[in-house]
C-alpha positions as CSV (number, residue, x, y, z in Angstrom):
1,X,12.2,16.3,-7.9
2,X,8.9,16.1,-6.9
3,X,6.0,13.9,-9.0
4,X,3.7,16.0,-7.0
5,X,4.7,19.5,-8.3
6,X,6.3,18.0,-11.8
7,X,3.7,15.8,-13.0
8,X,0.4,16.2,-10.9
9,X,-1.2,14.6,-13.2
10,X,0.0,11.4,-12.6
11,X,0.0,11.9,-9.2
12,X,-3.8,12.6,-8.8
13,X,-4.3,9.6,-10.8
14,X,-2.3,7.5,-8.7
15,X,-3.8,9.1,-5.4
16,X,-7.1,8.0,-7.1
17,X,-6.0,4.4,-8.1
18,X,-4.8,4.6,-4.3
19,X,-8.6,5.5,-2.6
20,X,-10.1,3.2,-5.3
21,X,-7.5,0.1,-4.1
22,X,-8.5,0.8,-0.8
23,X,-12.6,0.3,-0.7
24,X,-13.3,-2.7,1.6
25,X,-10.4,-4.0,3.2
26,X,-9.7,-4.1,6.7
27,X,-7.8,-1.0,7.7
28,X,-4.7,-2.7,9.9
29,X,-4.4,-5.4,6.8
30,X,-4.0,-2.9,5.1
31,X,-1.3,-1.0,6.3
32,X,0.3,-4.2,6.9
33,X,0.3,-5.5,3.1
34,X,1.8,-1.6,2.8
35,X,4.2,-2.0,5.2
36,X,5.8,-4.8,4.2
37,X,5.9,-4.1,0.2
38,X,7.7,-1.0,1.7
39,X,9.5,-2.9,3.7
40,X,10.8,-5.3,0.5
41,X,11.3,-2.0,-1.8
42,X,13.5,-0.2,0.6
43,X,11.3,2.8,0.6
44,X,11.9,4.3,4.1
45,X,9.2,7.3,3.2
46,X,6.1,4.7,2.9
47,X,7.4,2.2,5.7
48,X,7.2,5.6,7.8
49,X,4.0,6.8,6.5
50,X,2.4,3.4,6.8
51,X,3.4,2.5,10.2
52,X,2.2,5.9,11.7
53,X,-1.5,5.1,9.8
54,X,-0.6,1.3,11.5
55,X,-0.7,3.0,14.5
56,X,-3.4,5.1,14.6
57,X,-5.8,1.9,12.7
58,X,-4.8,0.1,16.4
59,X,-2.0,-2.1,15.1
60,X,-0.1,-3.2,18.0
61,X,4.1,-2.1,18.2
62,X,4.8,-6.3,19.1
63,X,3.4,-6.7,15.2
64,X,4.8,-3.9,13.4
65,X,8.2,-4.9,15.1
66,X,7.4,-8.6,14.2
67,X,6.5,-7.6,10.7
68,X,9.4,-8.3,8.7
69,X,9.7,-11.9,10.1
70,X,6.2,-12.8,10.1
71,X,6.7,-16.3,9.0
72,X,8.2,-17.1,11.7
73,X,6.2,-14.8,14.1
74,X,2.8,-16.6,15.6
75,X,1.0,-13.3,16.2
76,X,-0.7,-13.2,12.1
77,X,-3.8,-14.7,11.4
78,X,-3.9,-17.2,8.9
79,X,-5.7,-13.9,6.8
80,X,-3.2,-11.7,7.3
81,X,-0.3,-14.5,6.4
82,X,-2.2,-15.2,2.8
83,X,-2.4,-11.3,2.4
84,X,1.6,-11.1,3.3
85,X,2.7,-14.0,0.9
86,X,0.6,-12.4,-1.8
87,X,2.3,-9.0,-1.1
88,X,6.0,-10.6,-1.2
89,X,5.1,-13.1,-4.3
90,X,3.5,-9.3,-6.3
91,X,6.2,-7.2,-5.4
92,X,8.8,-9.7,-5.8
93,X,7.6,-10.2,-9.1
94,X,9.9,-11.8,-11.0
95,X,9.1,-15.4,-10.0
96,X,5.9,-15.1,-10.2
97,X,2.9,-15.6,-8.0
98,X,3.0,-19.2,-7.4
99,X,-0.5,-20.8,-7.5
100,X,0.1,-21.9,-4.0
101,X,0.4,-18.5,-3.0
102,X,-2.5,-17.4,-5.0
103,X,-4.8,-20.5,-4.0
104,X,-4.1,-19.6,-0.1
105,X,-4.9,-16.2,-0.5
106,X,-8.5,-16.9,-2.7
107,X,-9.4,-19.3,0.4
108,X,-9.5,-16.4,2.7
109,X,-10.6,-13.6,0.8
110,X,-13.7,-13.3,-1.4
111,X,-13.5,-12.6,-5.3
112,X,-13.9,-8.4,-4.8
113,X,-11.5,-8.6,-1.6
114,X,-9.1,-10.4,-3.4
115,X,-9.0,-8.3,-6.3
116,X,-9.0,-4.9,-3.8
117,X,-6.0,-6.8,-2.3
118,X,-4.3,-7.1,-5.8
119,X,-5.0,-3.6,-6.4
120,X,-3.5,-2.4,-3.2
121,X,-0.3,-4.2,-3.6
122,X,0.7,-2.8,-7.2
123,X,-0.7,1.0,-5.2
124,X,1.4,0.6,-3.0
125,X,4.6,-0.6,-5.3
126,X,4.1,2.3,-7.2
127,X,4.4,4.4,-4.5
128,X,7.4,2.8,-3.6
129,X,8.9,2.7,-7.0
130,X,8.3,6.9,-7.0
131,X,9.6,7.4,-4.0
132,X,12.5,5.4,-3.9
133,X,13.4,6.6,-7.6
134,X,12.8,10.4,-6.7
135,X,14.7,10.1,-3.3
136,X,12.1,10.8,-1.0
137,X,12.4,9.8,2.9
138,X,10.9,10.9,6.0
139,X,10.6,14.3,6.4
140,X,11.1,15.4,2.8
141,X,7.9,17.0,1.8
């Protein structure tokens, strides 16, 4: 089953959310926070999709290897580590965000940024939570 054909409705709407969740962040921070929510969801159709888009923003193959161990990997800026913890406390839900987490985050990224951040990591969850859910991996249409 596809949501595409099935239910376009809900599709455009979350290809719209998915544009609008985009507007003003860096492109390779981006597919990063994508990445690794994909990563944490299991969804081998976005990790895919996102590491070709990775790729073609300039990401370098020593980070998108590193990715799912960037805690302990020294090539993230300090940036890019508050957007990953943000990405693992969302998606990882749960628990919660823990305000240290959150706090970290606000210190590098301005109200609007930080909000487009939040926005992007529930995107991209969704995406992950329809294509998991409906089966889809790499080279299903």
């Amino acid at each position: 089953m596809g949501v595409t054909s099935v239910a376009p409705k809900v599709y455009k709407a979350v290809l719209a959310l998915d544009a609008a969740a985009r507007e003003g962040l860096n492109p390779v921070l981006l597919e990063l926070v994508q990445i690794r929510a994909s990563q944490i969801n299991r969804c081998a159709y976005c990790i895919d999709y996102h590491v070709g888009d990775a790729r073609r923003a300039g990401e370098s193959e020593d980070r998108l290897h590193q990715l799912s161990a960037w805690e302990e990997s020294s090539l993230y800026t300090a940036k890019e580590r508050a957007a990953l913890a943000l990405t693992e406390a969302v998606t990882r839900l749960p628990g919660g965000v823990p305000d240290r987490v959150y706090d970290e985050a606000a210190q590098h990224f301005e109200e609007k940024e930080l909000a487009q951040l939040i926005a992007l990591i529930f995107t991209v969850n969704t995406w992950n939570r329809m294509n998991v859910t409906t089966r889809k991996t790499p080279g299903t249409p």
